[in-house]
Biopython code that builds the backbone (N, CA, C, O; Angstrom):
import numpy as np
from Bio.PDB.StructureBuilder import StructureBuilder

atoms = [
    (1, "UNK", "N", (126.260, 89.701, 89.279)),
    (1, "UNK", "CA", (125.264, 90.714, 89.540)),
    (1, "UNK", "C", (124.870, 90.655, 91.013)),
    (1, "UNK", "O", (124.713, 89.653, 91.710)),
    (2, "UNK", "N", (124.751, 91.872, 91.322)),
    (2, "UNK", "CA", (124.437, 91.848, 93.128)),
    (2, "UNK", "C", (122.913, 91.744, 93.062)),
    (2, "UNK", "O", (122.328, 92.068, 92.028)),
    (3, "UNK", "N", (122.248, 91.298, 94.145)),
    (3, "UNK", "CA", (121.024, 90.862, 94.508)),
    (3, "UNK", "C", (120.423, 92.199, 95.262)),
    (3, "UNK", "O", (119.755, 92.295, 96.291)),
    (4, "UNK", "N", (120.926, 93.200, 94.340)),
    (4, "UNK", "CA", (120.294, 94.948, 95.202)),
    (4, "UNK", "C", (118.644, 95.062, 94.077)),
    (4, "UNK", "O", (118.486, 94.510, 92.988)),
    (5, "UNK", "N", (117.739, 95.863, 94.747)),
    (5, "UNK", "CA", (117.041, 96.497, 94.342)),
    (5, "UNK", "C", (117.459, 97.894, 93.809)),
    (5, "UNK", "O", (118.081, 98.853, 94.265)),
    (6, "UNK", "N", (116.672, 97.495, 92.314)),
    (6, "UNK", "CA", (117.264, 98.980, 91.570)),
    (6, "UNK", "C", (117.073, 100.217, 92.070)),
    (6, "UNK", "O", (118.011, 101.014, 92.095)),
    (7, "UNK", "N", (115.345, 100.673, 92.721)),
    (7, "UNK", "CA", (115.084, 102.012, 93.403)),
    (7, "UNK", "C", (115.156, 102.075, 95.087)),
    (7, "UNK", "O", (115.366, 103.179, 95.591)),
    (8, "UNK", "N", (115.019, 101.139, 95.783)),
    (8, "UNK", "CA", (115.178, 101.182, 97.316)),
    (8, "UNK", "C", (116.278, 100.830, 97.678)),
    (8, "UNK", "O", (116.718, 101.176, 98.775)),
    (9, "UNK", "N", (116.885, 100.151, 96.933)),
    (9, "UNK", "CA", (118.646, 99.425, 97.186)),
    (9, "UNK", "C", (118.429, 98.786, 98.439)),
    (9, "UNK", "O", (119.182, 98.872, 99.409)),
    (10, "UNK", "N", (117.252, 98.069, 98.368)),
    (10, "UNK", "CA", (117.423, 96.650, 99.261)),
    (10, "UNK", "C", (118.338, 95.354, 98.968)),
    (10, "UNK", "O", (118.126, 94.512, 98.095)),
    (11, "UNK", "N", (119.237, 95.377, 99.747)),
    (11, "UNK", "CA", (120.061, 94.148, 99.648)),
    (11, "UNK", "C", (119.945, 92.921, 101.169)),
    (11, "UNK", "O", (119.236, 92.950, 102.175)),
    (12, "UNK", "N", (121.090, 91.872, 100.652)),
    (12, "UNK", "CA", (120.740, 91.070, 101.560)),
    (12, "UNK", "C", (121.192, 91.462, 103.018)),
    (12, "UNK", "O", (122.007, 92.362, 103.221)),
    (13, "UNK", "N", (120.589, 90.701, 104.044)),
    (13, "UNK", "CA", (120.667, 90.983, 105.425)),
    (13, "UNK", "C", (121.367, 89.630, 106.024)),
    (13, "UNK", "O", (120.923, 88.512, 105.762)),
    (14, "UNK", "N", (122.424, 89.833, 106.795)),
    (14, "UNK", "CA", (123.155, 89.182, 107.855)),
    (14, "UNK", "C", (122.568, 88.681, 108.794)),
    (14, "UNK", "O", (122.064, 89.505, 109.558)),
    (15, "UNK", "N", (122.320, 86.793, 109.245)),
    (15, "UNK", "CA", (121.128, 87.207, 110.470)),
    (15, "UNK", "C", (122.083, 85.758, 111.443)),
    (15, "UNK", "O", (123.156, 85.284, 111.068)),
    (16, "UNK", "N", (121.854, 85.630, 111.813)),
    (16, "UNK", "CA", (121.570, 84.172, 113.040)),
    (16, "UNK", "C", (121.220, 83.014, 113.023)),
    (16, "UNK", "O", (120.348, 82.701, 113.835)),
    (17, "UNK", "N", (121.762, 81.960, 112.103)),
    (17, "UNK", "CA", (120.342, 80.676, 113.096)),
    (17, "UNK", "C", (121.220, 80.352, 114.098)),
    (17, "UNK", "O", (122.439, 80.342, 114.270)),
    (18, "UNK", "N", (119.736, 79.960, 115.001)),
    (18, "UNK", "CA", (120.054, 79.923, 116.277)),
    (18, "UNK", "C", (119.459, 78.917, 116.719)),
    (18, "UNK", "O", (118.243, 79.058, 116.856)),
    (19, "UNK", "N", (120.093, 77.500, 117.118)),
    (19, "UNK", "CA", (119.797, 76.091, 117.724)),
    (19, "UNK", "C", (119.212, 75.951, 118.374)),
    (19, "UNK", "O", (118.729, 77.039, 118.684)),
    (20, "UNK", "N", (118.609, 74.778, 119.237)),
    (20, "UNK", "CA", (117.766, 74.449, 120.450)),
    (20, "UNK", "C", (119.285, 74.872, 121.410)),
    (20, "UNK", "O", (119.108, 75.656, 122.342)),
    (21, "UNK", "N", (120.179, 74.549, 121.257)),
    (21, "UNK", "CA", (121.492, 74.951, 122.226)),
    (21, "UNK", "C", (122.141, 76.114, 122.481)),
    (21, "UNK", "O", (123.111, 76.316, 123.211)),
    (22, "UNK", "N", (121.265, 77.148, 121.546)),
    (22, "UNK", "CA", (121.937, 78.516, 121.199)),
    (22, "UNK", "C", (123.151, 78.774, 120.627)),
    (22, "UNK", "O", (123.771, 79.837, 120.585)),
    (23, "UNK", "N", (123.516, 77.361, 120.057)),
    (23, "UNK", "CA", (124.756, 77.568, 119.244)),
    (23, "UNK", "C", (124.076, 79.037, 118.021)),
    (23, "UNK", "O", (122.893, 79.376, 118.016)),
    (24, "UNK", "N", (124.884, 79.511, 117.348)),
    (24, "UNK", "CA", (124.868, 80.537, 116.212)),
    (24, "UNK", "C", (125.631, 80.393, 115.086)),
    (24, "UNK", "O", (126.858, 80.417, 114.981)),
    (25, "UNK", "N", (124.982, 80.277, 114.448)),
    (25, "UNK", "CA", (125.767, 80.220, 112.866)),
    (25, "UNK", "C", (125.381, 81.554, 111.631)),
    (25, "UNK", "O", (124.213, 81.942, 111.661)),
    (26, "UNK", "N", (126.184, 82.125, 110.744)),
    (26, "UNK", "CA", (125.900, 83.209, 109.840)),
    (26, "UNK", "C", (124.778, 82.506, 109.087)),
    (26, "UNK", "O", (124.892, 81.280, 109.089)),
    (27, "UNK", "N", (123.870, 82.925, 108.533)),
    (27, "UNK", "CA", (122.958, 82.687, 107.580)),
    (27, "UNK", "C", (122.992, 84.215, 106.668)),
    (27, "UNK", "O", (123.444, 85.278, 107.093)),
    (28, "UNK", "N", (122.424, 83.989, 105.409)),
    (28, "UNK", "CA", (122.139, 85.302, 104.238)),
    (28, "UNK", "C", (120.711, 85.157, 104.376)),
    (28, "UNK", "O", (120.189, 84.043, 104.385)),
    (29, "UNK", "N", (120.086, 86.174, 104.479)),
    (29, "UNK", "CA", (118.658, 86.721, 103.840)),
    (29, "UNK", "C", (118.537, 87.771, 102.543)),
    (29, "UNK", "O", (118.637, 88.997, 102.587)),
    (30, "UNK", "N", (118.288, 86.908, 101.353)),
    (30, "UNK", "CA", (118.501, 88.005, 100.503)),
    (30, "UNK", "C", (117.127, 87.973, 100.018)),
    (30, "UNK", "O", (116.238, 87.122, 100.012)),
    (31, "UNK", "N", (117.287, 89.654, 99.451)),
    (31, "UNK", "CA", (115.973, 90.158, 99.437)),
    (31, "UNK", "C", (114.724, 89.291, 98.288)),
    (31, "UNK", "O", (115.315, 88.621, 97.440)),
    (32, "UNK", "N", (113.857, 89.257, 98.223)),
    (32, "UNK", "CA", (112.975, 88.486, 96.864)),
    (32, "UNK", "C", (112.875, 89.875, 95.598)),
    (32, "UNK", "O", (112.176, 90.888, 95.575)),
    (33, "UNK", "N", (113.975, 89.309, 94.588)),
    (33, "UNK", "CA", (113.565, 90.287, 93.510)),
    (33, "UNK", "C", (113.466, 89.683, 92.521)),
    (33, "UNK", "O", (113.586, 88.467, 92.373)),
    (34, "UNK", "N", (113.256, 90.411, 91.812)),
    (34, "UNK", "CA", (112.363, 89.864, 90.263)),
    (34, "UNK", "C", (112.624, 90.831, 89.329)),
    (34, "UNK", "O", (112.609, 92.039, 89.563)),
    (35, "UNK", "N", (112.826, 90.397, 88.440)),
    (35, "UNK", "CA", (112.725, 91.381, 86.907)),
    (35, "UNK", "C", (111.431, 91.097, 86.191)),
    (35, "UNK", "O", (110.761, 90.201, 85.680)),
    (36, "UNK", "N", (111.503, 93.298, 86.639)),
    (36, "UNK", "CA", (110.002, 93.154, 85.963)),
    (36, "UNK", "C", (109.702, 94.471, 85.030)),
    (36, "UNK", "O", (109.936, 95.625, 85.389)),
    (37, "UNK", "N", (109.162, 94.101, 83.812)),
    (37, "UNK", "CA", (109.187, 94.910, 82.851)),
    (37, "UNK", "C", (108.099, 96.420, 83.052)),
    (37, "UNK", "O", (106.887, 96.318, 83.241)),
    (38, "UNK", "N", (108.938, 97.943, 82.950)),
    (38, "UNK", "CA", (107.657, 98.403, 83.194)),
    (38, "UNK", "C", (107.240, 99.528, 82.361)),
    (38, "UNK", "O", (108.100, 100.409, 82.393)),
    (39, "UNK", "N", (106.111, 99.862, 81.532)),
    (39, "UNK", "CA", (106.076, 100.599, 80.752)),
    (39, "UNK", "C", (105.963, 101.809, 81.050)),
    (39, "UNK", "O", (105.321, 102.244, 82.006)),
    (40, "UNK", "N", (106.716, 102.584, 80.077)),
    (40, "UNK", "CA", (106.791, 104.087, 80.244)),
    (40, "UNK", "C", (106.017, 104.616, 79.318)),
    (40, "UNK", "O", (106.255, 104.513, 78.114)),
    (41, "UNK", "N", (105.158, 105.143, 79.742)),
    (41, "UNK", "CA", (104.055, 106.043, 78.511)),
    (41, "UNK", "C", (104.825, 107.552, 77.698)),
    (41, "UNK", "O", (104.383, 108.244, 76.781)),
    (42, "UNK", "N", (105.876, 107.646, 78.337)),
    (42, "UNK", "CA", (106.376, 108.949, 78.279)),
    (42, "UNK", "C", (106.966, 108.768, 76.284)),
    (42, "UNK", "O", (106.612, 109.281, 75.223)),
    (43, "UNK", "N", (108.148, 107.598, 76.784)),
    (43, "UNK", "CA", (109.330, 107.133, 76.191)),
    (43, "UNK", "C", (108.234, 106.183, 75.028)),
    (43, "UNK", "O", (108.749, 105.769, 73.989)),
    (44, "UNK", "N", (107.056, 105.959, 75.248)),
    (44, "UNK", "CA", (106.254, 104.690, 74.158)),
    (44, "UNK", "C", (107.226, 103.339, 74.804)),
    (44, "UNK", "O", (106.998, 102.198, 74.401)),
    (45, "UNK", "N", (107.949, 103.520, 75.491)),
    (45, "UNK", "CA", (108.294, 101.775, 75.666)),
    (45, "UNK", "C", (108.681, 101.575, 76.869)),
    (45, "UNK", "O", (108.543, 102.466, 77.708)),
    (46, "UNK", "N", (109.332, 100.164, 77.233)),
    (46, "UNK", "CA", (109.676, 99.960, 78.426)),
    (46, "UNK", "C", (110.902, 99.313, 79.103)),
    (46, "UNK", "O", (111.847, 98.812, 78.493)),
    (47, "UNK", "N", (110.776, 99.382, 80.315)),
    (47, "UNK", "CA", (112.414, 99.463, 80.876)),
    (47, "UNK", "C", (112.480, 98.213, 81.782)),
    (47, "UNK", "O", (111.850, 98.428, 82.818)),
    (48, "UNK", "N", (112.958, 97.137, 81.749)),
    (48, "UNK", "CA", (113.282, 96.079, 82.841)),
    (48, "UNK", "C", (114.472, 96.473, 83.665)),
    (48, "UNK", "O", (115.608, 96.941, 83.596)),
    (49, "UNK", "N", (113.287, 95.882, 84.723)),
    (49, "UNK", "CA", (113.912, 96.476, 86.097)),
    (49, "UNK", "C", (114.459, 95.070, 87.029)),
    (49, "UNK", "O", (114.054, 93.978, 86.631)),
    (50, "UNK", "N", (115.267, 95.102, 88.118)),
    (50, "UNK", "CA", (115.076, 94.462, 88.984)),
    (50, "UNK", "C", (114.496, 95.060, 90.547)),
    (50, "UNK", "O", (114.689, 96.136, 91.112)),
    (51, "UNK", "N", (113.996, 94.286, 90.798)),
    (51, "UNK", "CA", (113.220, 94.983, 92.042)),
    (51, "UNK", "C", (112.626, 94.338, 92.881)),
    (51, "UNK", "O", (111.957, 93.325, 92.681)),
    (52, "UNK", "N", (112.834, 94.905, 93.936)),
    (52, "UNK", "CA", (111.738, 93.985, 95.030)),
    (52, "UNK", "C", (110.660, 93.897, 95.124)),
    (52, "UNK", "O", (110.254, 95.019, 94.824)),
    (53, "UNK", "N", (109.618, 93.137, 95.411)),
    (53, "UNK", "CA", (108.694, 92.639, 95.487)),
    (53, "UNK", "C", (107.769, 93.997, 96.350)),
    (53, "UNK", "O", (106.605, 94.154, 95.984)),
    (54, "UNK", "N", (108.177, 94.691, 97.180)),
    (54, "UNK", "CA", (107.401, 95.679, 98.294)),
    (54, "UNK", "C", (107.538, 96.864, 97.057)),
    (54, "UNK", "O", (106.627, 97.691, 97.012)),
    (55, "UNK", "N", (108.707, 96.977, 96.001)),
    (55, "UNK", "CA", (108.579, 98.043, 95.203)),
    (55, "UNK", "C", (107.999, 97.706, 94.097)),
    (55, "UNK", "O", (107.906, 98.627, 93.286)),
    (56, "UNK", "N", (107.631, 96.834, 93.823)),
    (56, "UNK", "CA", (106.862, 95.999, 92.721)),
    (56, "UNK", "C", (104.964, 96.616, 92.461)),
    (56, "UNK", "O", (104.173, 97.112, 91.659)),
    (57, "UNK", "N", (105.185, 95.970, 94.166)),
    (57, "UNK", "CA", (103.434, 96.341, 94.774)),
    (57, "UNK", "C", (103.351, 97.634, 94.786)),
    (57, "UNK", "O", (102.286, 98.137, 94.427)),
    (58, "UNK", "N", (104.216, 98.301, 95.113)),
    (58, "UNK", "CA", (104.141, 100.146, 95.437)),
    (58, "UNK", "C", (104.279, 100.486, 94.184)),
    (58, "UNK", "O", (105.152, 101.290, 94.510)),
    (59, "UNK", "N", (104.232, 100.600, 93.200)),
    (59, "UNK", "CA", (105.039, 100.884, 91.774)),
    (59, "UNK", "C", (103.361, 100.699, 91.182)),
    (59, "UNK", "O", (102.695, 101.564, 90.613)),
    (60, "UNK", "N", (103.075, 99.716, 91.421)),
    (60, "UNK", "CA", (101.190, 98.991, 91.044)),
    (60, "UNK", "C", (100.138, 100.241, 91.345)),
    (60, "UNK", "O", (99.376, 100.831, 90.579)),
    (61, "UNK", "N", (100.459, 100.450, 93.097)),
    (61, "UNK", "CA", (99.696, 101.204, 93.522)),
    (61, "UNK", "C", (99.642, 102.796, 92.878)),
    (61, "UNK", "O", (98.747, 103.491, 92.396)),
    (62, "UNK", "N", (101.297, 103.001, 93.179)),
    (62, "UNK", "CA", (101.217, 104.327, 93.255)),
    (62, "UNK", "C", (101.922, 105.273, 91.429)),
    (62, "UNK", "O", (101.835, 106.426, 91.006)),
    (63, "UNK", "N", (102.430, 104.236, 90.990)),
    (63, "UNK", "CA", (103.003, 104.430, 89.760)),
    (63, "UNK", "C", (104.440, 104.430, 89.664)),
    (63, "UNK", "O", (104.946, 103.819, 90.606)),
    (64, "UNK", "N", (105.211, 104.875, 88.905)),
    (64, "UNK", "CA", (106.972, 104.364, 89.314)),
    (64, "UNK", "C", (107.045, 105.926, 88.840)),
    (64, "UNK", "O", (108.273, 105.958, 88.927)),
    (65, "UNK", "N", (106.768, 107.035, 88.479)),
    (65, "UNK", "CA", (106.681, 108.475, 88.964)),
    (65, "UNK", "C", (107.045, 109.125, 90.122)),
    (65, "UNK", "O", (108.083, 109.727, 90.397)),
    (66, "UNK", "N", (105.628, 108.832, 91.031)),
    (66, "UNK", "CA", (105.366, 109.182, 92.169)),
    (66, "UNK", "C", (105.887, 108.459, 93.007)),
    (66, "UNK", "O", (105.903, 108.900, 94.156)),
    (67, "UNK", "N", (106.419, 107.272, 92.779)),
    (67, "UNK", "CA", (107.548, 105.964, 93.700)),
    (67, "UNK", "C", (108.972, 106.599, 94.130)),
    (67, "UNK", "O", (109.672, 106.645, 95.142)),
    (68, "UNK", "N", (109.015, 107.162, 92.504)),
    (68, "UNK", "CA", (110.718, 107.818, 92.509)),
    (68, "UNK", "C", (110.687, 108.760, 93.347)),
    (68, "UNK", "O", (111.643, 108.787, 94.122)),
    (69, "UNK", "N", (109.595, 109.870, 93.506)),
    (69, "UNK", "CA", (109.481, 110.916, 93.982)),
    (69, "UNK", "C", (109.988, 110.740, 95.872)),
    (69, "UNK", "O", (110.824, 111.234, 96.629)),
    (70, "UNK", "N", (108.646, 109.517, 95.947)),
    (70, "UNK", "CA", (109.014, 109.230, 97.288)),
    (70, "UNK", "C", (110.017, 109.055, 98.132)),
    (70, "UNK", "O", (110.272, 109.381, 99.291)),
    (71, "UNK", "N", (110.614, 108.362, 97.132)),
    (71, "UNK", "CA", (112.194, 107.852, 97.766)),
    (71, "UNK", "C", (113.216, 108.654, 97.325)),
    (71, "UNK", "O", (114.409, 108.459, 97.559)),
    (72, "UNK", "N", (112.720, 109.613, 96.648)),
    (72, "UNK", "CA", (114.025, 110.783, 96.365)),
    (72, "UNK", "C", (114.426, 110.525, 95.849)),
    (72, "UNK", "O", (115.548, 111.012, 95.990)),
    (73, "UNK", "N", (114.378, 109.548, 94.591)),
    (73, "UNK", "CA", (115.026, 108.964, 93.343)),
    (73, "UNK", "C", (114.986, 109.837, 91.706)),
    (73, "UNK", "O", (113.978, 110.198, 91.098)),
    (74, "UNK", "N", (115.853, 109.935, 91.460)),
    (74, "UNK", "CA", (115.530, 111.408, 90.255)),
    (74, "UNK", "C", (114.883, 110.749, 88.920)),
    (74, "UNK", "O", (115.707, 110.286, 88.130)),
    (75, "UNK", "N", (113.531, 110.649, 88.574)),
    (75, "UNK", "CA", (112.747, 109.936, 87.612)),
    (75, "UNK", "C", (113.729, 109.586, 86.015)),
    (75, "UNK", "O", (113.964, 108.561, 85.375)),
    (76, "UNK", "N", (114.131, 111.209, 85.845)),
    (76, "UNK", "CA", (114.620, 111.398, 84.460)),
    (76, "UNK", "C", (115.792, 110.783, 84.407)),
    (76, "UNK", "O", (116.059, 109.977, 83.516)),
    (77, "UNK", "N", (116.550, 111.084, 85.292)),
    (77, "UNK", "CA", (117.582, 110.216, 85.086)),
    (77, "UNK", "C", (117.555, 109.014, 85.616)),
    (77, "UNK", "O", (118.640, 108.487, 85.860)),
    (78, "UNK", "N", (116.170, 108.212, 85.956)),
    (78, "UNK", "CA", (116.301, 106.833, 85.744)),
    (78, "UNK", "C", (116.152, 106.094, 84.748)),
    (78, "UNK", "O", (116.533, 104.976, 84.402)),
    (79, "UNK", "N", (115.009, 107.590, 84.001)),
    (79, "UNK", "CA", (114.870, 106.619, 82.056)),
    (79, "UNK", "C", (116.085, 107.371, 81.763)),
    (79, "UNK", "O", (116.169, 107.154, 82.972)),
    (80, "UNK", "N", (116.783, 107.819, 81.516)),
    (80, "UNK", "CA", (117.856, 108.347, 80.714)),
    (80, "UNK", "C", (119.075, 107.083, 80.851)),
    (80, "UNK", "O", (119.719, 106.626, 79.906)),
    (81, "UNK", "N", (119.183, 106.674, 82.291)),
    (81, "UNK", "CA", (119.996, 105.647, 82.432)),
    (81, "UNK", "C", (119.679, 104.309, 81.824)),
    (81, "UNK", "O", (120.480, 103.407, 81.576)),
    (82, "UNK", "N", (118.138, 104.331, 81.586)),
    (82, "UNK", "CA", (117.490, 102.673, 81.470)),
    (82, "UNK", "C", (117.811, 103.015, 80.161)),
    (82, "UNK", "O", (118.795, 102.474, 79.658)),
    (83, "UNK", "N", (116.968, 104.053, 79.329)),
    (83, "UNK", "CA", (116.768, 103.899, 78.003)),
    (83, "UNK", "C", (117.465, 104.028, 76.979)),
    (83, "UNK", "O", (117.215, 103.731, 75.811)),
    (84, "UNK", "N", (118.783, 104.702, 77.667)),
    (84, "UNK", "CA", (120.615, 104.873, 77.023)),
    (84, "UNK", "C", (120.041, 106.138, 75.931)),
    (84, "UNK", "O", (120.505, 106.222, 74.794)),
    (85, "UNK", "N", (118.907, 107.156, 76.480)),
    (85, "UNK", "CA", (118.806, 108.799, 75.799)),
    (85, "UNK", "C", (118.838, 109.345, 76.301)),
    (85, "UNK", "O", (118.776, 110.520, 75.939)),
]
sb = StructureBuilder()
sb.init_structure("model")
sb.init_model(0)
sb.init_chain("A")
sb.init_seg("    ")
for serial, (resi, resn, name, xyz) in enumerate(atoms, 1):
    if name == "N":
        sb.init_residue(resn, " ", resi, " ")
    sb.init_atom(name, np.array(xyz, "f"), 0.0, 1.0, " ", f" {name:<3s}", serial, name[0])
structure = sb.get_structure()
């Protein structure tokens, strides 16, 4: 399983460490996600997600509706995909 976020498709980032000598070596930064369960009032039930932590908090705030909306994510066919109807 890839370490993507289900609605922002945050994945990991390519970076640098970088020595007291400036030697450089590859390091991974991968994103902090979590599976997290979220209820749909629509459907009576709910859909586990994986997701990042910044869409976690935004999802809290703003609802996972108006989240999808934001990011141009098509709602219905995210429960249609989650909920296999």
């Amino acid at each position: 399983m890839m370490r993507v976020c289900e609605l922002t498709g945050k994945r990991r980032n390519v970076a640098n460490n970088v020595s007291h000598a400036h030697n450089k070596t590859k390091k991974i930064q991968n994103p902090n996600l979590q599976w997290k369960r979220i209820y749909i009032p629509e459907a009576g039930s709910s859909i586990r997600m994986r997701l990042s932590t910044r869409a976690i908090r935004s999802i809290n705030r703003i609802g996972l509706e108006a989240y999808c909306a934001k990011l141009g994510v098509d709602y219905k066919a995210l429960l249609v995909r989650k909920l296999g109807a």
